[in-house]
C-alpha positions in Angstrom: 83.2 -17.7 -28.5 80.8 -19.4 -30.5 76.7 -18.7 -30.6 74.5 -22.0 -32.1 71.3 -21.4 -31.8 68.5 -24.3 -32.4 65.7 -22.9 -34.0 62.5 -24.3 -35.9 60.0 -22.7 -37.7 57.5 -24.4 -36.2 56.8 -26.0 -32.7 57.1 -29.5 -32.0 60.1 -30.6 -34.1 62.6 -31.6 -31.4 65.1 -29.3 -30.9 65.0 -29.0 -27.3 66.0 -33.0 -27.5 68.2 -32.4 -29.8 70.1 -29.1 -27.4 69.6 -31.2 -24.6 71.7 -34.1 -26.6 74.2 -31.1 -27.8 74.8 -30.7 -24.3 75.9 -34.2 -22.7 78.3 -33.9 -26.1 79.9 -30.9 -26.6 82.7 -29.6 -23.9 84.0 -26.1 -22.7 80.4 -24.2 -23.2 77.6 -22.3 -21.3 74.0 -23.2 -22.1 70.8 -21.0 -22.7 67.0 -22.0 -22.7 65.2 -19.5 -24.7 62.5 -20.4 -25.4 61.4 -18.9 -22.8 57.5 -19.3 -23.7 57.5 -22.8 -23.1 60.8 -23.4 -21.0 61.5 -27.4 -20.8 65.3 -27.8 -21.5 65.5 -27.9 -17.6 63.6 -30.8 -17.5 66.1 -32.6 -19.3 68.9 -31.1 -18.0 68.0 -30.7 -14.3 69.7 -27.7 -13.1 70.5 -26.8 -9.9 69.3 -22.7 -9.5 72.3 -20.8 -8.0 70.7 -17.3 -8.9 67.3 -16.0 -8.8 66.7 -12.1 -10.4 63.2 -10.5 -11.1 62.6 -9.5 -14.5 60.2 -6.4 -15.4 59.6 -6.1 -18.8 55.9 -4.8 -20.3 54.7 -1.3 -18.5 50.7 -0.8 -17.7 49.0 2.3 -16.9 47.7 3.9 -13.9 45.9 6.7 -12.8 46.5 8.7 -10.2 43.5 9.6 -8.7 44.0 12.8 -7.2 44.9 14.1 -10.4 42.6 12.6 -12.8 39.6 15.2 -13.6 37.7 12.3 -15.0 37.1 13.8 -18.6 37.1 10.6 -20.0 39.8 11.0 -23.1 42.0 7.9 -21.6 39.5 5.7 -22.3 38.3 7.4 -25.4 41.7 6.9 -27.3 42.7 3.6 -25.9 42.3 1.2 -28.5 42.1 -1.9 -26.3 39.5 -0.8 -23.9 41.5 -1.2 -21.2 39.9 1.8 -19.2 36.4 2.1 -18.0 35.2 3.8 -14.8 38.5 5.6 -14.6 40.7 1.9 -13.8 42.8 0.3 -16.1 42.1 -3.6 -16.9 45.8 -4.4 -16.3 45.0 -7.8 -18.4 44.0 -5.6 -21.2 46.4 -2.9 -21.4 49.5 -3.5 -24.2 51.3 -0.5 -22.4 51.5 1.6 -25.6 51.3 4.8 -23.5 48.8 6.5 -25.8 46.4 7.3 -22.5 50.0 9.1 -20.8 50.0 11.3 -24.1 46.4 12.3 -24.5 46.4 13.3 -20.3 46.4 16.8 -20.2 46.5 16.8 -16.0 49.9 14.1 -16.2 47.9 11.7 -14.3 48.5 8.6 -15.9 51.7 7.1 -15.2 53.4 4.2 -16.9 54.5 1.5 -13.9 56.6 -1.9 -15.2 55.3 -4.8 -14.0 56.5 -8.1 -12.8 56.6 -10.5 -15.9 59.4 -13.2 -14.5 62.4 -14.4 -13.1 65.7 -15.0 -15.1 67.8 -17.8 -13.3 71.7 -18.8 -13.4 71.9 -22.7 -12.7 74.4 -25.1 -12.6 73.8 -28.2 -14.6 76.4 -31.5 -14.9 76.5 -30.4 -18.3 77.8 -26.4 -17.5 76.2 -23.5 -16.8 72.9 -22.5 -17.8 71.0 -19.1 -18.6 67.3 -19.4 -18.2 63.9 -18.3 -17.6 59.9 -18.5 -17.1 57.2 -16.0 -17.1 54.4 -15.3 -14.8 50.8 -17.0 -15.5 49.8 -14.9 -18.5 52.5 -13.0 -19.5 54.0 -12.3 -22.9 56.8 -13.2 -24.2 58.9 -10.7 -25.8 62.9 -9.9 -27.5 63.7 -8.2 -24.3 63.7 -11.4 -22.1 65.3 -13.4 -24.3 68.1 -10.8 -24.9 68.6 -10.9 -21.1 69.0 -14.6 -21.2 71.6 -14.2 -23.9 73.5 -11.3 -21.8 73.6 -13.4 -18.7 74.8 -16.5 -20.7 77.1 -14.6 -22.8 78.5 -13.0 -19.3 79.0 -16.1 -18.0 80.6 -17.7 -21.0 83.3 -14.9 -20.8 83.2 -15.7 -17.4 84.3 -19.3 -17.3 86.4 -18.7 -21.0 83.6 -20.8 -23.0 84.1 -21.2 -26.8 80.3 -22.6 -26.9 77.3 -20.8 -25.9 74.5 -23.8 -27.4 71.0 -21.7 -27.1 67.9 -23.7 -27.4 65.7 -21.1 -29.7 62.1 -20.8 -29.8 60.0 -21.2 -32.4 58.5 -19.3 -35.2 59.9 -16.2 -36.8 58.9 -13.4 -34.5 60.5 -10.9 -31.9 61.6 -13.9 -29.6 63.2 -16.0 -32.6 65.1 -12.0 -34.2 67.0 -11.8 -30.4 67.9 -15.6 -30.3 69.4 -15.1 -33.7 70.9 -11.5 -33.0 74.9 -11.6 -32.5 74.8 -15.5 -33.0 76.9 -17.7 -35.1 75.2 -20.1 -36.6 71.5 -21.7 -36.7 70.8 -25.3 -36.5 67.1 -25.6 -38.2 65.3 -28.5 -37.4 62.5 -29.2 -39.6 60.2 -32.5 -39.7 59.6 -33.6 -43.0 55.3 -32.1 -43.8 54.1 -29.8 -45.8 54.0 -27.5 -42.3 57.7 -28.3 -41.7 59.1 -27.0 -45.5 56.8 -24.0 -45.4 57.9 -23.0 -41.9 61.9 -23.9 -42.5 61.3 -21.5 -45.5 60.4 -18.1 -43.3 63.2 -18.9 -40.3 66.0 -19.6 -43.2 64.7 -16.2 -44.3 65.1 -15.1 -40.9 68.5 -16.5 -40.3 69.4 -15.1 -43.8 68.8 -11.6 -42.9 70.2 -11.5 -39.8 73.9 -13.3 -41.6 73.4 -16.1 -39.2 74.7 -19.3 -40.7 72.0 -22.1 -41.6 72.4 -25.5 -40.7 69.2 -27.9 -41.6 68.3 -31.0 -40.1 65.3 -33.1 -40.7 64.2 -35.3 -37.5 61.9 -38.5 -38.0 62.6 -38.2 -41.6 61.5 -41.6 -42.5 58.1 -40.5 -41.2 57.8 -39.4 -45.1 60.7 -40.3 -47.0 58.8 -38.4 -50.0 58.9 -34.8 -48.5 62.4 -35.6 -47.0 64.0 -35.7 -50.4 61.6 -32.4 -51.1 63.4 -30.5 -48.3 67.1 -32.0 -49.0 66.3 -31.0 -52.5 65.2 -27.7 -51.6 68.8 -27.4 -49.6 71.2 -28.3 -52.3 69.1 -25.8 -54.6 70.2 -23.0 -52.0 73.2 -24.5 -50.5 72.5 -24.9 -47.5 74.5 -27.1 -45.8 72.2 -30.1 -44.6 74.2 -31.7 -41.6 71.5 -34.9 -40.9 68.5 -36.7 -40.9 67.1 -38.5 -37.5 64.9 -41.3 -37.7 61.9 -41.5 -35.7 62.8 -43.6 -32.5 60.2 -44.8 -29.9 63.1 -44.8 -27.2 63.1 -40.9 -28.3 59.3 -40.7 -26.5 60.4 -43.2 -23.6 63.2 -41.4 -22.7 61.3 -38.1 -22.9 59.0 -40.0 -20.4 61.2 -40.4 -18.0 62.8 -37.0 -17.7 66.3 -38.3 -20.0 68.2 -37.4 -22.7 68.2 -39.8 -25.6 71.9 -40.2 -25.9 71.7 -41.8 -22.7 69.5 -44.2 -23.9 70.7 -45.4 -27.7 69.3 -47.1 -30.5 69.3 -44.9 -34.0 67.8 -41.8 -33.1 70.9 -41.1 -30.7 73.5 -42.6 -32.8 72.0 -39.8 -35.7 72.4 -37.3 -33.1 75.6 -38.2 -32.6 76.3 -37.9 -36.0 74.8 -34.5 -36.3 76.6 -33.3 -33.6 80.1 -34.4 -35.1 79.0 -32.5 -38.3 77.6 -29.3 -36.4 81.0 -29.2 -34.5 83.4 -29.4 -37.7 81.7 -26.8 -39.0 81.9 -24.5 -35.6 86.0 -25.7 -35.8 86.0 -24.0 -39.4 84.0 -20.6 -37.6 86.8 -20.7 -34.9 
């Protein structure tokens, strides 16, 4: 099977439109949503949840009481002051454990926490491998990895030769497991000063990891100046640019009313479509 993974560098640039337009096109494949900061590909496509399962991820420190002589070096050597009055500030602690090493009477112990739930759902587009955190909770590799297990489980599964991720953004620990063990990237950028720099660090990213670049620029006719800057940029490191969407106000109603622009047309779908087609050739050539 085959991992794409739509990334930006920054927020904002359309990609989950763009995975959610993947989807209604492309046959045979299993979806995952993770972005798992701000999860809103469900939105879109409206999945029926056939699975629920908790996810613990970060660990916070306790004390036990009974075996806490209260000599103080827990708080002392935590560098998030976490602990005062012997009780750990579970909103401050970053579980780093340094209190459980200093404790010379073991009673600090390291307890994982509830961060989320990971979901298998059923879509009318295929199945889809997803998740959301609790109220405060950090997002982190480890969740996003279990996304990608569950959706590269049921991919084998079902005998999938697509698993389409929707990425999240950036270029940090969430963005390195997205890209881990995938195929290609498809990097949507947005054609500002913002949207160069930013495709810049993810190609670098994608580049490290040997994950196949793909760049597309949506609502490229927003600036038709930096557009030509970026496609520049791309035939100056051959890098494969497989479209540009225009900007489209039936992009924003549709979004309104809970659809997917290919459902909708006018040019911003019919670009879609045409990035699609080109995104799909090259996956044939992978395969």
């Amino acid at each position: 099977m085959e991992e794409l993974c739509v990334i930006s560098g920054k927020g904002g640039t359309g990609k989950t439109i763009i995975t959610a337009s993947f989807a209604t096109l492309s046959e045979n494949k299993v979806i995952a949503d993770c972005d798992v900061d701000a999860p809103d590909l469900h939105i879109l496509l409206k999945p029926e949840i056939r699975s629920i399962e908790e996810y613990r991820g970060g660990k916070v420190a306790r004390i036990i009481e009974e075996r806490c002589v209260k000599c103080g070096k827990c708080a002392e050597h935590c560098r998030f002051n976490a602990i005062s009055n012997f009780r750990v500030n579970t909103f401050l602690c970053e579980g780093c454990s340094v209190c459980q090493l200093v404790c010379e009477r073991d009673a600090i112990e390291m307890r994982e926490e509830l961060g989320g739930y990971i979901y298998l759902s059923k879509t009318p587009y295929g199945w889809m491998s997803h998740a959301s955190l609790l109220p405060g909770e950090e997002n982190s590799g480890k969740l996003v990895h279990e996304v990608k297990k569950r959706a590269r489980e049921l991919a084998k599964k079902n005998r999938s030769k697509i698993i389409l991720i929707d990425g999240p953004p950036g270029i940090g620990c969430p963005v390195i497991a997205t890209l881990s063990g995938a195929n290609i990237a498809l990097i949507v950028t947005e054609p500002t000063l913002s949207g160069i720099h930013d495709l810049k660090r993810v190609l670098s990213v994608a580049h490290y990891f040997n994950v196949l670049p793909l760049v597309c620029v949506n609502k490229y006719d927003l600036n038709e100046e930096m557009t030509e800057k970026i496609l520049s940029f791309c035939t100056r490191e051959n890098i494969e640019v497989v479209g540009t969407i225009p900007f489209d106000e039936k992009v924003v109603e549709a979004m309104e009313n809970g659809r997917i622009i290919i459902s909708e047309g006018g040019e911003a779908s019919s670009a879609i479509r045409e990035v699609w087609k080109r995104v799909h050739e090259v996956l044939q050539r992978l395969h």
